[in-house]
Kinemage of the C-alpha trace (Angstrom):
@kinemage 1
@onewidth
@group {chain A} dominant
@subgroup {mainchain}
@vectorlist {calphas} color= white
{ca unk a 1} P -8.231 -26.540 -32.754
{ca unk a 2} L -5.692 -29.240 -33.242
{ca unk a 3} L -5.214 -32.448 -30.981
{ca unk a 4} L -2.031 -31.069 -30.077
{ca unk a 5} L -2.693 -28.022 -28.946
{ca unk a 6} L -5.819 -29.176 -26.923
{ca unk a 7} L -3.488 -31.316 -25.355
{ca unk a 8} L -0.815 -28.623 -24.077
{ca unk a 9} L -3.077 -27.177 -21.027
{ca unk a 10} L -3.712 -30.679 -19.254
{ca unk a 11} L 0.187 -31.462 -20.475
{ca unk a 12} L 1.005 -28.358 -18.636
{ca unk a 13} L -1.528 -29.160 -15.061
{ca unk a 14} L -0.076 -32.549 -15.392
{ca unk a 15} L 3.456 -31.592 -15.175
{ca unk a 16} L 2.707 -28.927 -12.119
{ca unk a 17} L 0.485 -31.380 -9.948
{ca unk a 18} L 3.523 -33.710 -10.617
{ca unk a 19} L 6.134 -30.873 -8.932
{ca unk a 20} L 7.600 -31.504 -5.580
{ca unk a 21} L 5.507 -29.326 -2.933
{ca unk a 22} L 9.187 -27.150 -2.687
{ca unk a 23} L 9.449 -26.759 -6.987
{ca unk a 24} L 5.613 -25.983 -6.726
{ca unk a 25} L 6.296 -23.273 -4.179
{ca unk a 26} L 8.789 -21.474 -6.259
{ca unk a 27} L 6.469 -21.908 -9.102
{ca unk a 28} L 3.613 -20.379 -7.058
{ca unk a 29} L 5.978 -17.663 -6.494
{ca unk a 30} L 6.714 -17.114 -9.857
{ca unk a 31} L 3.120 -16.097 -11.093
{ca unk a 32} L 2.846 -14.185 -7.926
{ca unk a 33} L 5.993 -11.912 -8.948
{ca unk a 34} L 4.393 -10.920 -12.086
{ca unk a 35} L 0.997 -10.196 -10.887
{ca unk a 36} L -0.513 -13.368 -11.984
{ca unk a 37} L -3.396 -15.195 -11.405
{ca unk a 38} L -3.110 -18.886 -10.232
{ca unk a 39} L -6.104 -21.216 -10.396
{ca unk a 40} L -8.481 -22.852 -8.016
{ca unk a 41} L -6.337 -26.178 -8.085
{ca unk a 42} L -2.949 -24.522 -7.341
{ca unk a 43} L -4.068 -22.434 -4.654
{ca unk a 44} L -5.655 -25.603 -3.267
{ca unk a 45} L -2.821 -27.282 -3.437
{ca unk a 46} L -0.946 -24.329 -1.358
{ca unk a 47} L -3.726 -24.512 1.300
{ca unk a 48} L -3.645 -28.384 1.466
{ca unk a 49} L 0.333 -28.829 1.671
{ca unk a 50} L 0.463 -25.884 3.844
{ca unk a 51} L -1.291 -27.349 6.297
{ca unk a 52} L -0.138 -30.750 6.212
{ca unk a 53} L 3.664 -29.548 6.784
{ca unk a 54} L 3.198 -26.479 9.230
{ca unk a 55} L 6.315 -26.039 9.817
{ca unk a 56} L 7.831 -25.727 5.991
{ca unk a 57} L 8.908 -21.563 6.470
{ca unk a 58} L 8.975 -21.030 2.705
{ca unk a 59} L 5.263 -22.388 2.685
{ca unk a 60} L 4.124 -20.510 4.950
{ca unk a 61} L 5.697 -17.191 3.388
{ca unk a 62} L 4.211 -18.106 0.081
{ca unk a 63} L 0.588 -18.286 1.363
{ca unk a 64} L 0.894 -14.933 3.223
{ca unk a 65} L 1.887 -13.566 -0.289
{ca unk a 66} L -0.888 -15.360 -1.854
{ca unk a 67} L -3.771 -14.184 0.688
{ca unk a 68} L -1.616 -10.717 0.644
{ca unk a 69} L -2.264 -10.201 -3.053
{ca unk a 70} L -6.258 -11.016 -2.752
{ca unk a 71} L -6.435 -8.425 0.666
{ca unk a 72} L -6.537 -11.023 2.880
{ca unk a 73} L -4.656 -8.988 5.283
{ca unk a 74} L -5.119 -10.344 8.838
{ca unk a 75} L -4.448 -14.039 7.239
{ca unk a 76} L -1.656 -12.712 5.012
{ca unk a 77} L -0.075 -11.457 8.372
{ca unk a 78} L -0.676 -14.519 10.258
{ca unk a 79} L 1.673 -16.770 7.821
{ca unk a 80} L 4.201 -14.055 7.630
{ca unk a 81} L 3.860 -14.579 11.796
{ca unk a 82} L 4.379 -18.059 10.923
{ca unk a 83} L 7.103 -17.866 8.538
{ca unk a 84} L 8.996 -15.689 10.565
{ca unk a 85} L 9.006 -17.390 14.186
{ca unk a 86} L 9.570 -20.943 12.108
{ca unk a 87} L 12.681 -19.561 10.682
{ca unk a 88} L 14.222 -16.150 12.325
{ca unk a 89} L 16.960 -15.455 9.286
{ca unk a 90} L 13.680 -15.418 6.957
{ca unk a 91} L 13.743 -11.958 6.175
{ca unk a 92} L 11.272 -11.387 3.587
{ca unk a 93} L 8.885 -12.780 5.708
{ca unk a 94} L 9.967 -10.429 8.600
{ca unk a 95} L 9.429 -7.333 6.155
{ca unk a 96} L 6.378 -8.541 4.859
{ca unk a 97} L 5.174 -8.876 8.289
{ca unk a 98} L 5.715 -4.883 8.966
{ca unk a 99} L 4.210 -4.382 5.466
{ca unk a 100} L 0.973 -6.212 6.602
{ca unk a 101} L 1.185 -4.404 10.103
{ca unk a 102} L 1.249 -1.267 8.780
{ca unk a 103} L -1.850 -1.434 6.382
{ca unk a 104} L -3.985 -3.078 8.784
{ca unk a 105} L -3.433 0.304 11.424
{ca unk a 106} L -0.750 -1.635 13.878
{ca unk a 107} L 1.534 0.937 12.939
{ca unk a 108} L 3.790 0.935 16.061
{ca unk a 109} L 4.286 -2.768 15.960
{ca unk a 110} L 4.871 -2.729 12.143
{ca unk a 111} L 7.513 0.369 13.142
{ca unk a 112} L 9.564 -2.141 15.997
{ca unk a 113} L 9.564 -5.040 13.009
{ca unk a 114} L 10.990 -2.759 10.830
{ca unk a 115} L 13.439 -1.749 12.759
{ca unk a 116} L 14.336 -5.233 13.831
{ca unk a 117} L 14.520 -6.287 10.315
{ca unk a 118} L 17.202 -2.986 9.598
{ca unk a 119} L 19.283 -4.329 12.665
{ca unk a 120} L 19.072 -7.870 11.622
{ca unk a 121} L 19.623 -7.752 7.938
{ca unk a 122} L 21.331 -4.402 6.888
{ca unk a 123} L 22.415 -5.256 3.912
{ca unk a 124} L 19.877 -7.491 2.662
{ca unk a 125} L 18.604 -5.637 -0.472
{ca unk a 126} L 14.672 -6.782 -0.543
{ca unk a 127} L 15.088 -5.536 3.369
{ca unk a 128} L 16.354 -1.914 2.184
{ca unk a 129} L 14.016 -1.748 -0.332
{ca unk a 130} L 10.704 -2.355 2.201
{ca unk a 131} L 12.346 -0.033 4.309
{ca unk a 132} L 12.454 2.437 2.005
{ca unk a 133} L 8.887 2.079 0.817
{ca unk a 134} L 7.950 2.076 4.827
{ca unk a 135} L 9.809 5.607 5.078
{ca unk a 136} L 8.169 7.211 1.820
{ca unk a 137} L 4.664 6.247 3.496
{ca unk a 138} L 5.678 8.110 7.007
{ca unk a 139} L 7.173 10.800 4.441
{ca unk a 140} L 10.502 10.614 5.907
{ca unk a 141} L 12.116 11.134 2.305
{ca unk a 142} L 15.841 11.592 3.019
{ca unk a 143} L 16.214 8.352 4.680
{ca unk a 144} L 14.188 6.318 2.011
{ca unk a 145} L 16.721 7.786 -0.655
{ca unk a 146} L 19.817 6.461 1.609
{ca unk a 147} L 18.246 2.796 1.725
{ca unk a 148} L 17.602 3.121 -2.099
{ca unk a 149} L 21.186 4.224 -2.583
{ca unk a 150} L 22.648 1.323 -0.452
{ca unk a 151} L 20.516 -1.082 -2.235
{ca unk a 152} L 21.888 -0.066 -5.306
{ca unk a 153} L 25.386 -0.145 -4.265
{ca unk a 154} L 25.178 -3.839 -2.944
{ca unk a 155} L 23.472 -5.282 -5.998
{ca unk a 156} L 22.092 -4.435 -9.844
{ca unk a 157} L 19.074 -2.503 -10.228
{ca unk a 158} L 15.916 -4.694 -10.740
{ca unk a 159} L 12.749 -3.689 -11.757
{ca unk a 160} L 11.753 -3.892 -7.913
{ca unk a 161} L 13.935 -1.584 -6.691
{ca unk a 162} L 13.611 1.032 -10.093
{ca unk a 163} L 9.848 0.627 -9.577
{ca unk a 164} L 9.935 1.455 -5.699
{ca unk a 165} L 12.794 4.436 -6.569
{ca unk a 166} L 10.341 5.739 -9.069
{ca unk a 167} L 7.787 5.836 -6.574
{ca unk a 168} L 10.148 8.001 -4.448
{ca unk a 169} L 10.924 10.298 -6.749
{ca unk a 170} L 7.271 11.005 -7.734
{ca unk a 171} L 6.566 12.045 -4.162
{ca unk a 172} L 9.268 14.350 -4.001
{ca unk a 173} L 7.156 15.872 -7.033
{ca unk a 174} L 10.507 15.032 -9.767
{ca unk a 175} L 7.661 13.978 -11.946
{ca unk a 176} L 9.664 13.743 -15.213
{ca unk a 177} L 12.452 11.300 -13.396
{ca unk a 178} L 9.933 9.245 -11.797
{ca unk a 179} L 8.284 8.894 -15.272
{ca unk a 180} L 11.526 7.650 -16.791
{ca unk a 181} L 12.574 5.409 -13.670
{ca unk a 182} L 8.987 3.930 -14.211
{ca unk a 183} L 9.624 3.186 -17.510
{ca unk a 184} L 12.756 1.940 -16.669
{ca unk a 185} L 11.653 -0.822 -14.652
{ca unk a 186} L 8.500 -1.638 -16.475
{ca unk a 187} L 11.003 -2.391 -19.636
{ca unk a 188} L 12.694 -5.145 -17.112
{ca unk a 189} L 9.147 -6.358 -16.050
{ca unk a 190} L 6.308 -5.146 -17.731
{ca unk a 191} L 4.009 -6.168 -14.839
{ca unk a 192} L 5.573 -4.776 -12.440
{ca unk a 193} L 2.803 -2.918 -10.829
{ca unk a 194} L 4.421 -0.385 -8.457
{ca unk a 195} L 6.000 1.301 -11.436
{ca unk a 196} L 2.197 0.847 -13.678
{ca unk a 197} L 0.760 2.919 -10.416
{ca unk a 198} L 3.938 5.811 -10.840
{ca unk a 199} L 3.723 5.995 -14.878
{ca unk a 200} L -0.178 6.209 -14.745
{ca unk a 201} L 0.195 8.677 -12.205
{ca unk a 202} L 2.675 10.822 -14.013
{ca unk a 203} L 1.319 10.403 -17.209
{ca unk a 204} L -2.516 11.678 -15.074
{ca unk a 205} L -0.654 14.545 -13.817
{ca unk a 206} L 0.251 15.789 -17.486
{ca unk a 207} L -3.615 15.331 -18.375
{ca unk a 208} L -2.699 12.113 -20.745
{ca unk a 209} L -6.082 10.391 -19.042
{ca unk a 210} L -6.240 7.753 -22.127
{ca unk a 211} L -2.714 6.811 -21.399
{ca unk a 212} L -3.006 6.653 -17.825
{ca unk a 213} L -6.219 4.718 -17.432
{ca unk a 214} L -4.525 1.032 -18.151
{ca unk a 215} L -1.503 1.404 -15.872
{ca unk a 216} L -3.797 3.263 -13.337
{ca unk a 217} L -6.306 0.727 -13.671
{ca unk a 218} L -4.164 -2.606 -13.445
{ca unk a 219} L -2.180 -1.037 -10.385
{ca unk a 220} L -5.332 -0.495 -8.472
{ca unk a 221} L -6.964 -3.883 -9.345
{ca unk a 222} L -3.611 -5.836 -8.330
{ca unk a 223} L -2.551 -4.003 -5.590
{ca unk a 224} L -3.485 -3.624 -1.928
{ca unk a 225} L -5.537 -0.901 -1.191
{ca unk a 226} L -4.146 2.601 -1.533
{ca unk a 227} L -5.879 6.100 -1.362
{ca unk a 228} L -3.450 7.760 -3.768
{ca unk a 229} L -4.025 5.247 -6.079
{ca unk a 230} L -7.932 4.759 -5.880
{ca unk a 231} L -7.807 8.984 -6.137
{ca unk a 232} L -5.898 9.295 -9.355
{ca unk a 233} L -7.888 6.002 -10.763
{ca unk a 234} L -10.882 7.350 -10.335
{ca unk a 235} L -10.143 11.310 -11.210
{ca unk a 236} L -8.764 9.618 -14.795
{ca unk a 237} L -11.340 6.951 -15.144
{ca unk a 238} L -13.917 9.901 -15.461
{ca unk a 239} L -12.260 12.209 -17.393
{ca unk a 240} L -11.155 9.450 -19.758
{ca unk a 241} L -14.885 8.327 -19.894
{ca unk a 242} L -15.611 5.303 -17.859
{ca unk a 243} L -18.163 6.110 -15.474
{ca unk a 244} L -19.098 2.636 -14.038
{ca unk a 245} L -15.620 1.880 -13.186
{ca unk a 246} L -14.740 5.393 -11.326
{ca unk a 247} L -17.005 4.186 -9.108
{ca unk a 248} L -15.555 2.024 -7.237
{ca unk a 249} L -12.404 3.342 -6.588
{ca unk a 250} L -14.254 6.786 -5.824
{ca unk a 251} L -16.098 4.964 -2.835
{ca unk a 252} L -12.681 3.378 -1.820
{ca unk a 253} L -11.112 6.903 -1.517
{ca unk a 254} L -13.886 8.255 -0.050
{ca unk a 255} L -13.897 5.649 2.641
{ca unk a 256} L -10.155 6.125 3.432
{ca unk a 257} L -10.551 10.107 3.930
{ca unk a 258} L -12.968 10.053 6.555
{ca unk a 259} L -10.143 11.980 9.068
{ca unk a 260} L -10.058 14.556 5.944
{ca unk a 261} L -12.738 16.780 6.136
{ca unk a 262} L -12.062 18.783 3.146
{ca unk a 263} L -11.288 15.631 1.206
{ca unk a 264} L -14.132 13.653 2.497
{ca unk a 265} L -16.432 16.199 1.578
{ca unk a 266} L -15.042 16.595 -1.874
{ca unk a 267} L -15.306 12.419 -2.412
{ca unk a 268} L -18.796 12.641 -1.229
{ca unk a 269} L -19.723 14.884 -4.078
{ca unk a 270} L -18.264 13.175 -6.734
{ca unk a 271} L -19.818 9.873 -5.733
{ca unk a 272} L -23.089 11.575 -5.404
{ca unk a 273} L -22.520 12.501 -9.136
{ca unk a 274} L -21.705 9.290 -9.983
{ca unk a 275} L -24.200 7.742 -8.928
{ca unk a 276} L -26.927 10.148 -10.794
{ca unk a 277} L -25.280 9.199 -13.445
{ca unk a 278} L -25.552 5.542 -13.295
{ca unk a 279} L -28.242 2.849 -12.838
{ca unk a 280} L -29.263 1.392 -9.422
{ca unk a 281} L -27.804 -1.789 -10.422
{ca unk a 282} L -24.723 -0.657 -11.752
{ca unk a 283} L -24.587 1.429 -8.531
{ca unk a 284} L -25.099 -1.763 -6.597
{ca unk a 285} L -22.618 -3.624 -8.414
{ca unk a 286} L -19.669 -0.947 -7.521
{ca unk a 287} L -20.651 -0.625 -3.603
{ca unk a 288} L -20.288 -4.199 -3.546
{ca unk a 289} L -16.923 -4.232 -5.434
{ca unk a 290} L -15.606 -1.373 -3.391
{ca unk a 291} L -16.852 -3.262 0.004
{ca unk a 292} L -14.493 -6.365 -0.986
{ca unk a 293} L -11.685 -4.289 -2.232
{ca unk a 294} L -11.447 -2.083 1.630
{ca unk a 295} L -12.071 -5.735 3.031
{ca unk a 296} L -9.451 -6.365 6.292
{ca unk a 297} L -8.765 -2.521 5.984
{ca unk a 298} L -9.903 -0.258 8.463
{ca unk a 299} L -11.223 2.094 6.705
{ca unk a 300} L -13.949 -0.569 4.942
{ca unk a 301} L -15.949 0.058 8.120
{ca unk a 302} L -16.904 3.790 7.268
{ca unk a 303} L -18.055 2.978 3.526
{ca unk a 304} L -21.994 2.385 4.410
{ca unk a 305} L -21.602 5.370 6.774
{ca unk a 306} L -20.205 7.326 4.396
{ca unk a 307} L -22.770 6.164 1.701
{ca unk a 308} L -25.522 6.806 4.061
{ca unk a 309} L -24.863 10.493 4.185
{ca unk a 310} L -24.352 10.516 0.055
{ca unk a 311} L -28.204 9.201 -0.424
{ca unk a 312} L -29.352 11.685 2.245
{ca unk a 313} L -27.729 14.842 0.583
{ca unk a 314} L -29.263 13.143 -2.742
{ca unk a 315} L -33.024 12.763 -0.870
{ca unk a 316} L -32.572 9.190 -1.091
{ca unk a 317} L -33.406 8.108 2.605
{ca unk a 318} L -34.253 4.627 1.677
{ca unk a 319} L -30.940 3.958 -0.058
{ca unk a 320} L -29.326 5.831 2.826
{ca unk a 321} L -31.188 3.603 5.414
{ca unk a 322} L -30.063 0.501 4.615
{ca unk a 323} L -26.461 1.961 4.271
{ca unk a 324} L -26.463 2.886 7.629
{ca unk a 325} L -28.042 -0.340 8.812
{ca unk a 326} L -24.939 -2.331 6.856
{ca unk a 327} L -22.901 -0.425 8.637
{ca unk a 328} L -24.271 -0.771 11.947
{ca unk a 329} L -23.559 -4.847 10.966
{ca unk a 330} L -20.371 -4.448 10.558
{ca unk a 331} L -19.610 -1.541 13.199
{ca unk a 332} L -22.156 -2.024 15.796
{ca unk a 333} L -20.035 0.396 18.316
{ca unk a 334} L -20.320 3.685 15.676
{ca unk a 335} L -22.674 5.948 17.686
{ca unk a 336} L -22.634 8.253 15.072
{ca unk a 337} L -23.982 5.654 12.810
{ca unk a 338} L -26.624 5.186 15.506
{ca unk a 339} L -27.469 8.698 14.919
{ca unk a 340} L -27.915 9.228 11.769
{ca unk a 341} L -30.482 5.845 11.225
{ca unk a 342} L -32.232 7.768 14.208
{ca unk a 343} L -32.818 10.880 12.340
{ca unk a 344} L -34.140 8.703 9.510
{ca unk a 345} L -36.864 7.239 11.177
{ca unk a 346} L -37.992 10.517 12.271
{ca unk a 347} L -38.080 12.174 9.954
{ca unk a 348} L -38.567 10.171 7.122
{ca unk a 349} L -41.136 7.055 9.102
{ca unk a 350} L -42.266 8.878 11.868
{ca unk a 351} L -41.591 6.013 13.620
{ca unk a 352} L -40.179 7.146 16.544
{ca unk a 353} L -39.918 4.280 18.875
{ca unk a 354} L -37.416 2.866 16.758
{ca unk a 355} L -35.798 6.323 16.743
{ca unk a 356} L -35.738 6.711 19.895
{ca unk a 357} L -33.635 3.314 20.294
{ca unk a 358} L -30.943 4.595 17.826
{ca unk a 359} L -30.767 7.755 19.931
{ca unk a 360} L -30.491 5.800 23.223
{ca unk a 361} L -28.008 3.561 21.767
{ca unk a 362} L -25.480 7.040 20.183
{ca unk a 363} L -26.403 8.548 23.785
{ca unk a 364} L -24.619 5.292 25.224
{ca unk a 365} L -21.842 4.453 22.469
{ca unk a 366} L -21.217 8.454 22.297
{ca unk a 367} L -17.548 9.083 24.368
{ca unk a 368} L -18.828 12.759 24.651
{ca unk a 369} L -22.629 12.478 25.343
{ca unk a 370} L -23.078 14.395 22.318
{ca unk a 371} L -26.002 16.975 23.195
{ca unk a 372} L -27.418 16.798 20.303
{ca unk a 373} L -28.149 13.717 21.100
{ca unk a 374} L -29.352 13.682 24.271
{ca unk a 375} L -32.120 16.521 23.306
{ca unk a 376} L -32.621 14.060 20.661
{ca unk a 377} L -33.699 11.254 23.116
{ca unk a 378} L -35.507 13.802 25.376
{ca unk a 379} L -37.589 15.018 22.452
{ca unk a 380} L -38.557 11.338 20.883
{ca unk a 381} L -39.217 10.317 24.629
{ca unk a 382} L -41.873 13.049 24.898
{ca unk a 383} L -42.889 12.710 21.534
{ca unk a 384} L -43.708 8.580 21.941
{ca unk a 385} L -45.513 9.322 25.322
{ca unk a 386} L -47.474 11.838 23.396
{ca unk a 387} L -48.334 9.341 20.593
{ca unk a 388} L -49.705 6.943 23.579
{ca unk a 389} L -52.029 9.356 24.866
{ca unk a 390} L -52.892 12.038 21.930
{ca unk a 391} L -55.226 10.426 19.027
{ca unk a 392} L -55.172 12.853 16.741
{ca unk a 393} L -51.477 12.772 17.003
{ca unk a 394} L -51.438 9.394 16.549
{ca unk a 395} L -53.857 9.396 13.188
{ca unk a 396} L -51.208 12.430 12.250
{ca unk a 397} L -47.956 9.918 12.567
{ca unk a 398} L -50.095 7.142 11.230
{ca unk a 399} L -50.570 8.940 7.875
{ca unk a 400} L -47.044 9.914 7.920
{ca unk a 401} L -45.868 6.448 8.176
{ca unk a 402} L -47.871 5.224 5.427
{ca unk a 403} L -46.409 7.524 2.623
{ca unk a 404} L -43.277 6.186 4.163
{ca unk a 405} L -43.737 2.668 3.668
{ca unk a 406} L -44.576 3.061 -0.292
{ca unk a 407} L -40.580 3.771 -0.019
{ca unk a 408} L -38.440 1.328 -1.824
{ca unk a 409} L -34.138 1.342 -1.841
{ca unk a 410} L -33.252 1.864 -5.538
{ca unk a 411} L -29.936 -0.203 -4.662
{ca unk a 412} L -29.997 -3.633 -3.858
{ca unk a 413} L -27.156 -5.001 -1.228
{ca unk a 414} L -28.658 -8.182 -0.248
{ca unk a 415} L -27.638 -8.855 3.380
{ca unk a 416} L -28.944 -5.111 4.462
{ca unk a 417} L -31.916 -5.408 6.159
{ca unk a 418} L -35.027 -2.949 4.913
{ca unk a 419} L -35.149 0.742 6.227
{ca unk a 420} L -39.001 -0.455 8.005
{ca unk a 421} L -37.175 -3.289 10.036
{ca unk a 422} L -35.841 -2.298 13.541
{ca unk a 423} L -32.657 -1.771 14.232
């Protein structure tokens, strides 16, 4: 390598650090609109200036992008909050805002933004465009095709608003035009990721797996989570071949169908094959991925739960232990959850003072007193006062629990505490 060209990447940091904090924030913006990657120092340098002038709007807009684009969610929103109430006529932050509201769950507060933003801004295009978007989510179709249409008519078409149209027209099932609109905008910006998700999709749809596993792959990676996306990445990354990445996205569409039963079920399966198919460390490797990928969504609370069942259809009850006990740390208030660890260490530890505890604590946590499980706790109750008094039941349980303890997790999460601990 030549002197010269060593020297163009510290000529290049030198030249950033030197930027005004306002030319750095548009530069900051810049990778950010083509799905870039800034480094340690830059972002450091957003946190750092951010804080020292709070009340800089744009600044505060550009770091909920930034923590936006690494599913930061709750922070993203929080700067958007900021943005917003330091400068009212800021209306990308106002949109953004809604955008954040909505994939966090606070759906009717992200619905009054939204419609604040359409009464404050009605012909702001980036406004009409977000809209749109928000109404293709609620499936309201018709009205997301007049925003589109207004946007269109009050400026050129960008590879924003192509991409999001695209994305329209695929869920109206026009699957050829939403291929072409795709392309469309990808040939203005060829990261624009919106319209990577819609061509991989399409192209998934007409079985072209090979084709669609890049697009379908960079969309997911880049963007916040989405079920329709982690679906049709995973479906293609298996059919095209790549097992240890359908992983992943499997478990994140798994965890985001739990109020699916047909779907759930279906998810469970095919991570249950997966998983057969793969090594323990490769396995622990994607649960971990998929964990930071649902992180600040509400769904990432039901992944161990959900994983907990897949070992226990598989006969893995020590892998499915310390799923449920992960779960229980991040969702102490999930009486099922409570449950199923119960059944666990009855069955599969005879240890049924700690069973009994899980029980007690479903009983209490469960809106319905479920009962299921209050038999449950009346049956581990007898069955613990028995143990106290009966020795040959006691030698029987004994024996039981030491075959049990020669069980070891095949996956290894780390912070999960071992299925012989109590809970």
């Amino acid at each position: 390598m030549s002197p010269t060209t060593a020297a163009q990447p510290s000529t290049a940091n030198a030249a950033v650090e030197s930027m005004s904090f306002d030319k750095f924030l548009k530069y900051f913006s810049g990778i950010l609109d083509v799905g870039g990657k800034p480094t340690s120092k830059e972002i450091e340098r957003l946190v750092l200036e951010t804080k020292k002038d709070p009340k800089n709007s744009y600044g505060q807009y550009i770091l909920g992008r930034y923590y936006e684009s690494v599913n930061f969610g709750t922070l993203a929103a929080q700067q958007y909050q900021n943005a917003f109430e330091l400068d009212p006529k800021n209306s990308k932050a106002m949109v953004s805002l809604a955008r954040v509201k909505l994939r966090l769950g606070a759906e009717e507060e992200s619905e009054k933004l939204m419609a604040d933003a359409m009464n404050k801004f009605p012909n702001d295009v980036d406004v009409l465009v977000t809209a749109a978007l928000y109404m293709q989510r609620k499936g309201d179709y018709k009205l997301a095709d007049a925003c589109y249409s207004k946007a269109l008519k009050l400026a050129p078409p960008t590879s924003e608003l192509l991409g999001a149209r695209a994305e329209l027209l695929y869920h109206q099932g026009e699957y050829v035009a939403a291929l072409r609109a795709s392309q469309a905008a990808l040939r203005m910006n060829p990261k624009n990721l919106l319209a990577k998700s819609v061509r991989g999709k399409c192209l998934a749809l007409s079985q072209q797996y090979d084709r669609a596993y890049e697009p379908l792959a960079s969309a997911y990676n880049n963007l916040p989570v989405n079920d329709d996306i982690a679906a049709m990445y995973a479906d293609t990354a298996v059919k095209s071949g790549h097992f240890f990445e359908a992983l992943e996205p499997m478990l994140v569409a798994m965890s985001l169908s739990v109020k699916t039963a047909p779907k759930l079920l279906y998810y469970k399966k095919r991570v249950a094959g997966l998983i057969a198919s793969l090594t323990p460390e490769q396995v622990s490797e994607q649960i971990k991925a998929a964990e930071m990928k649902l992180r600040g969504a509400k769904a990432g609370n039901f992944l161990f739960f959900c994983l907990g069942d897949v070992f226990d259809r598989m006969h893995r009850p020590a892998d499915a232990m310390i799923c449920y006990q992960r779960g229980l740390q991040k969702d102490p208030n999930y009486a099922r959850g409570h449950l199923r660890l119960g059944m666990d260490y009855e069955d599969v530890l005879g240890d049924y003072e700690n069973a009994l505890k899980c029980y007690e604590n479903a009983l209490i946590l469960s809106s319905q007193k479920d009962d299921e499980i209050r038999l449950r706790c009346l049956r581990m109750r007898a069955r613990v006062a028995q143990e106290k008094r009966d020795v040959a039941w006691l030698i029987k349980t004994n024996s039981k629990r030491a075959k049990a303890r020669k069980l070891r997790p095949a996956i290894n999460l780390e912070y999960a505490s071992s299925p012989g601990e109590n809970s």
